[in-house]
Structures are given as structure tokens and as C-alpha cells.
Phi, psi and omega in degrees: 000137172294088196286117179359296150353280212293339189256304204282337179321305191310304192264016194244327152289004212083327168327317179224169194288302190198134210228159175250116156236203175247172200281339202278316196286317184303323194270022193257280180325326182251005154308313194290297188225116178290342183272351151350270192286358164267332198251319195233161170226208194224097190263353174196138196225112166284164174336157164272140183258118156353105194188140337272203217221126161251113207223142183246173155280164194256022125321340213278101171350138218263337187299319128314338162300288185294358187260314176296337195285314184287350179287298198321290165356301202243016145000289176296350190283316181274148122021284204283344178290308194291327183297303182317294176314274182312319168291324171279005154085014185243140217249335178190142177252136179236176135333064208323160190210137168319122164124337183324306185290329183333312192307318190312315208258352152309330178300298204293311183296304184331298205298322170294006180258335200267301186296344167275356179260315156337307171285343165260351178268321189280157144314137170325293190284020153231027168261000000 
């Protein structure tokens, strides 16, 4: 993974127009540094996403499914589940629900939208 640092420094001197991070790395950065958060702001902010994800096949023996679900379940029952869970930044595991996923595919329709207009704008040997 790439530190936050390295994307937002560039556009907070000017060097690049507008960078992408999470909201958690930015307000880390402008905590860090306060004129952060007086020189750049935030234009667009997406849905919350899923993350991560545990995905099976869909063939995937149903007993194993439940076997995972229920481990997945009691994580938080241990030390080391809640330890684990905190260093990896996850604030609660639920069951996926229809919808879950939207925000993923509004990011994914942006980002195709932002590289098919990148490809009419730029010269070929700078796409």
C-alpha cells in the first residue's frame, strides 16, 4: 500500500491537481499537519465500501460456507479476534445484504468514466 503521504504532499504543493485517499488517511495527515486541512478539501466523496470481503464460490460446499461464517461470527468472543480486527482497522463484521456493494459499483462506473474521458483527452504515448 502506498503512503497517503506520497499522493496527498504532491497536491497539497501543488505538484498535482487532485489525489485520491481515504478519509481516515487524510484526516490522519491533516491532524499530523493542520495546514493540510486549511489548503486542500474534498470534492468528492464516495459511498462506504465494503472491506474486506470474504467471498466463496458459488459451488463451495454449503458446510464450509457455514463454517467460516461461524468462525467469522466469533472473532470478537477473543483477545486476539478484537486485537486482530484493530490492527486491520475493522470496526464491525456483519453478513453481506443486498446493496452492500453499491457504493463498489458507483467507484467502478466513476473510475470507467474518468479513464474513457483520460483516453479522449490525452495523446496516445501519454495514455
Amino acid at each position: 500500500m502506498q503512503n497517503p503521504a506520497d499522493v496527498v504532499l504532491p497536491t497539497f504543493f501543488g505538484k498535482a491537481d487532485a489525489c485520491l485517499v481515504t478519509k481516515e488517511d487524510f484526516e490522519l495527515l491533516a491532524e499530523i499537519n493542520p495546514q493540510v486541512s486549511k489548503r486542500l478539501r474534498p470534492i468528492l466523496a464516495s459511498p462506504r465500501m465494503p472491506s474486506p470481503l470474504f467471498i466463496c464460490r458459488q459451488n463451495e460446499q454449503k458446510f464450509k460456507v457455514k463454517s467460516l461464517a461461524a468462525s467469522v461470527a466469533k472473532v470478537r468472543t477473543t483477545a486476539e479476534g478484537e486485537q486482530a480486527l484493530t490492527l486491520m482497522k475493522i470496526a464491525n463484521l456483519r453478513q453481506y445484504v443486498d446493496g452492500d456493494l453499491d457504493g463498489t459499483a458507483v467507484v467502478a462506473e466513476l473510475v470507467r468514466s474518468v479513464a474513457e474521458s483520460r483516453q479522449q483527452i490525452l495523446p496516445k504515448n501519454e495514455q
